[in-house]
C-alpha positions as CSV (number, residue, x, y, z in Angstrom):
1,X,127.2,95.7,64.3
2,X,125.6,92.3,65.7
3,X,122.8,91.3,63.9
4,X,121.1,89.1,67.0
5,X,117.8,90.1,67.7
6,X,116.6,92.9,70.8
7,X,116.0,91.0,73.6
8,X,112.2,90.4,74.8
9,X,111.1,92.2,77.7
10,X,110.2,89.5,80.7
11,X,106.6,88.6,80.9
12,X,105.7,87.7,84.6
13,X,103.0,85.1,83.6
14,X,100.4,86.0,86.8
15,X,100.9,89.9,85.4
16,X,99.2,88.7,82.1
17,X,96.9,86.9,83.3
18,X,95.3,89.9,85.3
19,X,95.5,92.1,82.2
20,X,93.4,89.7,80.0
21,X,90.9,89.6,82.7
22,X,90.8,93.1,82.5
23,X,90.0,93.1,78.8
24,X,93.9,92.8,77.9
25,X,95.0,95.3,74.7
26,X,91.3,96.8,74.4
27,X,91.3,97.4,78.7
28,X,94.5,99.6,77.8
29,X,93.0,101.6,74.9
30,X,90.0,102.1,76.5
31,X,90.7,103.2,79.9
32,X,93.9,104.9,78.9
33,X,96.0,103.0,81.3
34,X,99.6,102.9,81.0
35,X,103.3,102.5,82.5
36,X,102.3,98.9,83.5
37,X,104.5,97.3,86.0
38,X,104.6,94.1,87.5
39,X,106.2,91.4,90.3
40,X,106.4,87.7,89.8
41,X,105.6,85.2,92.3
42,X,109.3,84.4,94.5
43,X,110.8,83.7,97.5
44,X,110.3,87.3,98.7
45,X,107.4,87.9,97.0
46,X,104.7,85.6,97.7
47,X,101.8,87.8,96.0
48,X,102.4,88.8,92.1
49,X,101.1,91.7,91.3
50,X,100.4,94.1,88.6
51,X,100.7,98.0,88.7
52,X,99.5,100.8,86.3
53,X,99.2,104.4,85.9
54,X,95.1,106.0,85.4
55,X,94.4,108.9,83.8
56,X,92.1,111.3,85.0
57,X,89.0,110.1,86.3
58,X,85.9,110.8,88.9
59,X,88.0,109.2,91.7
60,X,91.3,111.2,91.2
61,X,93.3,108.1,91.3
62,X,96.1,108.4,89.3
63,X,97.5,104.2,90.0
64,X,95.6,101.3,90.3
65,X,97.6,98.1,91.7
66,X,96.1,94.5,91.5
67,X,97.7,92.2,94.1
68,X,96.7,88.2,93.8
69,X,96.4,86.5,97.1
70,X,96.4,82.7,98.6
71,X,92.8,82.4,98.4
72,X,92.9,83.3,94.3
73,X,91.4,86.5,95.1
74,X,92.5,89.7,93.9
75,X,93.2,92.7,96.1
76,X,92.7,95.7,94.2
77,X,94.1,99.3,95.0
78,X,93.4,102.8,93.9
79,X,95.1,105.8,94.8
80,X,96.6,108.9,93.9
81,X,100.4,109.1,94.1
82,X,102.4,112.2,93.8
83,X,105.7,113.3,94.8
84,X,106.4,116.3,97.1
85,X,110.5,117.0,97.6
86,X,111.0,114.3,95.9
87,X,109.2,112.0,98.5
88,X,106.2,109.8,97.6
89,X,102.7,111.1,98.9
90,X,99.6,108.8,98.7
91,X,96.0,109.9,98.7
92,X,92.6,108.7,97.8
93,X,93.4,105.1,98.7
94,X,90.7,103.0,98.0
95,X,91.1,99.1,98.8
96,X,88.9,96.2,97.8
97,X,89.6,92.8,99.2
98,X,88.6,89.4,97.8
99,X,87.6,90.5,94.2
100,X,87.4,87.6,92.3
101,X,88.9,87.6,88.0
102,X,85.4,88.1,86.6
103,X,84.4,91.2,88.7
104,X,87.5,93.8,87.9
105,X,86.2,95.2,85.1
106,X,83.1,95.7,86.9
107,X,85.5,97.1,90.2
108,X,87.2,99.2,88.0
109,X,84.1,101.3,85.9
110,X,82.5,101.6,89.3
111,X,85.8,103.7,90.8
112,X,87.1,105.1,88.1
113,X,83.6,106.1,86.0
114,X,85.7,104.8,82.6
115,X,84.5,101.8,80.5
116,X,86.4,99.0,79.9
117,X,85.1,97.3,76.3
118,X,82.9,98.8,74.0
């Protein structure tokens, strides 16, 4: 048995940053969000993003992706994803262009009717 330690999961730096303007840990226990997932900035991607799963709420969205553009905006997407024979199916898209850091909690109680801080 090795005794070197687990290695870290990657932190994409952008991701984090989108999460703490959210509300970081206490956005998460609040809203209920999980199954984060996120893309750093590269040469295929030019827009890091971060993804996450909703729970059940007065939009019936069940994802919520936050893309950050060029202009330091954020573009912010709801929807409801499901799959049917095994092929993705996307509802209830909502889209919200140039939504700047200090509106998304504010974006995301109006859509989703959940609080993000207490």
């Amino acid at each position: 048995m090795s005794n070197a330690p687990a290695p870290k999961p990657e932190v994409v730096e952008e991701a984090y940053i989108i999460l703490q303007q959210l509300g970081g840990n206490k956005f998460l226990m609040m809203t209920g969000a999980d199954k984060l997932m996120a893309a750093g900035r590269s040469d295929s991607n030019p827009n890091p993003w971060l993804r996450m799963n909703l729970r059940k709420n007065q939009a019936q969205v069940n994802r919520m992706k936050i893309t950050l553009m060029p202009s330091d905006t954020y573009k912010v997407e709801f929807y409801r994803q499901v799959l049917v024979d095994w092929e993705p199916v996307i509802s209830h898209e909502q889209v919200f262009e140039m939504v700047y850091g200090d509106d998304l909690q504010a974006l995301f109680t109006s859509v989703t009717g959940y609080d993000t801080h207490l």
